[in-house]
N, C-alpha and C positions, 0 to 999 in steps of 0.2 A: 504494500500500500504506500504511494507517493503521500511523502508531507504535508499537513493540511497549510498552504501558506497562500496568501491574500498581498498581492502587490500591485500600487496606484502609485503608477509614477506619468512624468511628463519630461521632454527634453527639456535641460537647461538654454537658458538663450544666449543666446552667441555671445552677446557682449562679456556673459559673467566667465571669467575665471577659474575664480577659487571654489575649490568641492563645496557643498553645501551642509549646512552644521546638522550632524545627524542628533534627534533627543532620543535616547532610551526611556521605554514607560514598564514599567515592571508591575505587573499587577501580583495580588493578594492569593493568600491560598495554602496557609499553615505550613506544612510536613510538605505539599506541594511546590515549593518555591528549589527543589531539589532539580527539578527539571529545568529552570531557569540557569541552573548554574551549567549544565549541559550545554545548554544553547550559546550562554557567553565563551563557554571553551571553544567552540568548533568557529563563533566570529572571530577570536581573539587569532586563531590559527589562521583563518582566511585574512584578516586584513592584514597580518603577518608577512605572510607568502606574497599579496601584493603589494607590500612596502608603504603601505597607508598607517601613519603616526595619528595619534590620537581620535584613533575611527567614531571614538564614541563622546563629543564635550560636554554633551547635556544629558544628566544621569538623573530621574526621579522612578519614586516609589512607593507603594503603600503595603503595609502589612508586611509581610513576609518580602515581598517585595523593596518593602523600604531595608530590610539587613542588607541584601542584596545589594540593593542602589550604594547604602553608605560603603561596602568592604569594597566594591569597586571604585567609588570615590575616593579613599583614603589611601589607595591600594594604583590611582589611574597613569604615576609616572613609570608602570610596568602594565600594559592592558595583559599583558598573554599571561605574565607571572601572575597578576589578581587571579585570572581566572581558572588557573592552576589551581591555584591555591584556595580559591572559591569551591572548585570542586575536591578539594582533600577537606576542605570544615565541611560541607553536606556529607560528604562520601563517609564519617565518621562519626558524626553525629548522634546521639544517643537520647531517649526518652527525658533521662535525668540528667540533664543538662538545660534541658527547657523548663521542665518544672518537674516537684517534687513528687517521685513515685511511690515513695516509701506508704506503706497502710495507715500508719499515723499520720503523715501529715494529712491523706485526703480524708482521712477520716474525722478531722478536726473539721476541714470545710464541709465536710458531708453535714455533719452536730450543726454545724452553724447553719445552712442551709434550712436544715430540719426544722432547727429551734423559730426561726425566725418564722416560717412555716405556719408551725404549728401556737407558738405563743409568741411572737414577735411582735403582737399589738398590746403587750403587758409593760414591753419595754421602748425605751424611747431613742436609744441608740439599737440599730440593729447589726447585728453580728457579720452578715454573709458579706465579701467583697465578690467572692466569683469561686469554681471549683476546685480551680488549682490554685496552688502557691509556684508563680513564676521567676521567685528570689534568685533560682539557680541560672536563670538566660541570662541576667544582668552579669554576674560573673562571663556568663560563654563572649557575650558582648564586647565585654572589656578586654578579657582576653584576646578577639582577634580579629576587630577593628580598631583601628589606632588611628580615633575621631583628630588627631591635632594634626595629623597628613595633610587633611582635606585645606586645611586653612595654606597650607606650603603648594600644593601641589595646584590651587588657585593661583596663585602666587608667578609659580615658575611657568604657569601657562599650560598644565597635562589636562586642567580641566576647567570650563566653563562654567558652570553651575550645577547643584547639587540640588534637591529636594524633595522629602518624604515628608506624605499627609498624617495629620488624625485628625479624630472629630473631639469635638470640645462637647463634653459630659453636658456643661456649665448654660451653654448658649444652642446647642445642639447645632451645628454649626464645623464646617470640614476647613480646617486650617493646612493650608502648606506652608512647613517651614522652609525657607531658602538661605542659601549661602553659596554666596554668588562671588566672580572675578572683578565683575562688574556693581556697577548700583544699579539694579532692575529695576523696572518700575513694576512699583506692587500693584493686584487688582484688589477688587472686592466683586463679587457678584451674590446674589441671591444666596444665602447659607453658605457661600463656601467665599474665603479671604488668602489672601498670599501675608507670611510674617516674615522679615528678618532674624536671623537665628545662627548662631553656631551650635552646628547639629552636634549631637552628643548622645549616649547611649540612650539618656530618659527618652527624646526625640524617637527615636527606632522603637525602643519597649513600648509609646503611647500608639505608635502605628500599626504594632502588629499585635495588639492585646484585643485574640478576638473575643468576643462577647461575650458573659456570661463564665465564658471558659477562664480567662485569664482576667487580672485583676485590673480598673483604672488606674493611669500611671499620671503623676504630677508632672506638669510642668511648669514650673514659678507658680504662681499661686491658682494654676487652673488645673481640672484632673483630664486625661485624656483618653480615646476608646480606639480600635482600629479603624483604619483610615479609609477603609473600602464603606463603612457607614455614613451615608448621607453625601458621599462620594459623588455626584451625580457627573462631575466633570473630569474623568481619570487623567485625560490624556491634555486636558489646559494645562497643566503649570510646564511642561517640555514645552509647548507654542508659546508660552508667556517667552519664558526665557530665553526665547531666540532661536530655536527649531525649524528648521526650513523641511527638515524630514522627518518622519516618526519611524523608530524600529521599536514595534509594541509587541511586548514575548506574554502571553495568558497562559495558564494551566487547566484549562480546560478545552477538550476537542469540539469541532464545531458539533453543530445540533444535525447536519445531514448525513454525519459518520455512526450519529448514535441509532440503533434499529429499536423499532417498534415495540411495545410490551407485548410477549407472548400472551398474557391472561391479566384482564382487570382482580386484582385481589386489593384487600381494606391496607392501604398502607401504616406501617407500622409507628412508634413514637421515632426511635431510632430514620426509617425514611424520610419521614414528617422534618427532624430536623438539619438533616442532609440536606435538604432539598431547602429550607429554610437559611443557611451556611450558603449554599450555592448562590442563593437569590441576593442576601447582604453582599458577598465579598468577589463574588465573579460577573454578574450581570450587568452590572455598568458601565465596566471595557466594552462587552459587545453590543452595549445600547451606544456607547461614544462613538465606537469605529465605525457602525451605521449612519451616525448622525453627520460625523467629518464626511463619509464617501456620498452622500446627500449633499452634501457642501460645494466637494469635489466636481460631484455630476454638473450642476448647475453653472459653478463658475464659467466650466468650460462654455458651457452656451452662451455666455456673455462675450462681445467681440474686443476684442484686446484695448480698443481705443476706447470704450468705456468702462476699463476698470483701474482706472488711476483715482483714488480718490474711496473707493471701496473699502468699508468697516473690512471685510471679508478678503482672505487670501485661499490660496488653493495649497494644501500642505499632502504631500506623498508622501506614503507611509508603506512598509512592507510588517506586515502582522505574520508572526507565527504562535502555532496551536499546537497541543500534542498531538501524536497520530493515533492514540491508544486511548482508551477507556481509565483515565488515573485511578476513578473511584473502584473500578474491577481489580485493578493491579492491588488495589489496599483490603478488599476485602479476600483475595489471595492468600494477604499474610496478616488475617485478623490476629491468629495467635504470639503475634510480636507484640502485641500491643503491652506496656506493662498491665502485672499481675490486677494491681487493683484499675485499672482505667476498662483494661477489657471486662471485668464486673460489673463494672456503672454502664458501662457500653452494652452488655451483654442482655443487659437486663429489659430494656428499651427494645430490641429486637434482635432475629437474626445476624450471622456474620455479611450475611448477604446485603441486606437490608440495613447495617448500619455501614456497607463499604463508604458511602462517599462522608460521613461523619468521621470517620478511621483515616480517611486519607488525611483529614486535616491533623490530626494528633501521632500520626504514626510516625514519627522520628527513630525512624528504622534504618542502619547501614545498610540493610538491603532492601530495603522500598528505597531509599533514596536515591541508593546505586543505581535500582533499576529506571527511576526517571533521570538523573544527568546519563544514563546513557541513549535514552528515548530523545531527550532534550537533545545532545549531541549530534544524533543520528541524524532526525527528524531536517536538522540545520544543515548539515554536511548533505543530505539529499536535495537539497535548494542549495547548494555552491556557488552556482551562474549567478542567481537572482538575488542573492545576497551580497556577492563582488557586487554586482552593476549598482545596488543599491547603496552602499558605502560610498561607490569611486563618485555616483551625483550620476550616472550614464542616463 
């Protein structure tokens, strides 16, 4: 099966030059964000091989996506070594590293959950923050992005601009943090603002604390949620920041690869919240890259001599998707899941049935392995169309 890849380009115009500044958009997707690092190895090697420096200036991200964005930001005066070494921290990765698996500690949020529950209007502080205790990514964090790069590697010119979402707990409201070469100019639109920011680990932990699962994380005096929440605009803040091209990497495969349900049956709690995960943290790339190629369409019917002067530019992008079912590949290896998470997991529904809930928790060496090798593949199967799309062709 050919790669599922989505590319909208148009020739450069004679007068211009210089390649055109490509924006990285890294979307959202737990345990999923493994296949992303796939996909940056096999660019890192192609722009390599054609002698293209700093293929990638404009780097954002949300959730999962945003660890991604920062370790290759901090990491951009080596794009092939990050992404090296992008794929050796997924390829190693471990359950308790992200949060804690031990029976005690979930067992504590489980009581609090409970309590609050069942006698929580007795009390006037309530107990529950979220399921897990994710004290242990803050360590993974620290250890292996080295946030004070980003501010050098601005500097010496390896990168143009940085920037991972969250939503603001406080105002419900999707904040992109930046840190820029430049002074951008900030926007505001409808529920979602651009902030100036030297991103830092809290930054990255606010973006990728998904719901419910992982706990609000402070930033100065506001608390923050994953950044795929109330998201409506994924792929703005790369066009903010000067983007003339998008290269959008999703972890999810398109909807014409996925086949029909064999039999309508009562979906399960476990299904109920997959499909709930899916709809917060993935479905707003594919409502964006719809709405941009709507954009795209039109422009073009506009005749060149009336579009000086237009709100509206025409932005090429080349999108890549997995080729493969992620949610099937994690209920594969339900049984990696830790002891106590596949209980809470187990209990909600089948293995089957909670696969795409699994995918986002499963910080497995071998689910991971097996998406950056998917991711890898999938990219090195589009070789041509990803040279043409770096070099500006």
């Amino acid at each position: 099966m050919n790669a599922p890849i989505t590319v909208s380009t148009s020739p450069r115009e004679k007068s211009g030059t210089s390649r055109p500044k490509v924006g990285l958009v890294l979307s959202g997707g737990g345990a999923r964000g493994a296949y992303q690092a796939g996909v940056m190895k096999a660019i890192a090697e192609i722009a390599a091989e054609a002698g293209l420096e700093k293929p990638i200036p404009i780097i954002t991200g949300v959730s999962a996506g945003a660890i991604n964005a920062s370790y290759l930001a901090a990491r951009s005066d080596n794009f092939q070594e990050a992404a090296d070494n992008m794929v050796k921290m997924w390829g190693t990765i471990t359950a308790d590293r992200v949060f804690k698996t031990d029976a005690l500690s979930a067992g504590r949020s489980g009581l609090k959950f409970l309590t609050d529950a069942t006698v929580g209007a007795l009390y006037r502080k309530k107990l529950a923050r979220s399921l897990l205790d994710t004290s242990p990514l803050k360590k993974f964090l620290d250890e292996n992005i080295p946030f004070a790069r980003i501010d050098e590697n601005l500097k010496q010119g390896h990168l143009d601009a940085l920037s991972v979402t969250a939503m603001n707990y406080g105002n419900s409201s999707s904040i992109s943090f930046v840190q820029s070469a430049r002074e951008p100019e900030m926007w505001s639109r409808s529920r979602r603002r651009s902030e100036k920011a030297w991103i830092s680990t809290p930054h990255v932990m606010a973006s990728a604390a998904l719901p419910l699962f992982f706990p609000p994380v402070a930033v100065g005096d506001e608390h923050y949620g994953d950044g795929c929440l109330r998201n409506t605009a994924p792929l703005s803040p790369a066009i903010h920041l000067g983007a003339d091209r998008l290269l959008v990497v999703s972890v999810r495969r398109p909807d014409g690869l996925t086949p029909p349900p064999t039999q309508a049956v009562e979906p399960s709690v476990a299904r109920v919240l997959g499909v709930i995960l899916n709809a917060l943290l993935l479905d707003a790339v594919d409502v964006d890259m719809e709405r941009m190629s709507r954009v795209n369409q039109t422009f073009d019917l506009i005749p060149k001599s009336q579009r000086d002067g237009m709100p509206l530019r025409k932005v090429d992008f080349l999108w890549l998707r997995p080729s493969q079912d992620i949610g099937n590949l994690a209920g594969d290896l339900f049984d990696k899941l830790p002891r106590v998470i596949k209980y809470l997991i187990g209990g909600l529904g089948s293995s089957k049935e909670a696969s795409e809930l699994t995918s986002y928790l499963l910080f497995d060496p071998d689910f991971c392995g097996r998406l950056i090798k998917v991711g890898y593949e999938d990219t090195i199967t589009n070789k041509m169309a990803v040279l043409a799309f770096l070099r500006g062709d």
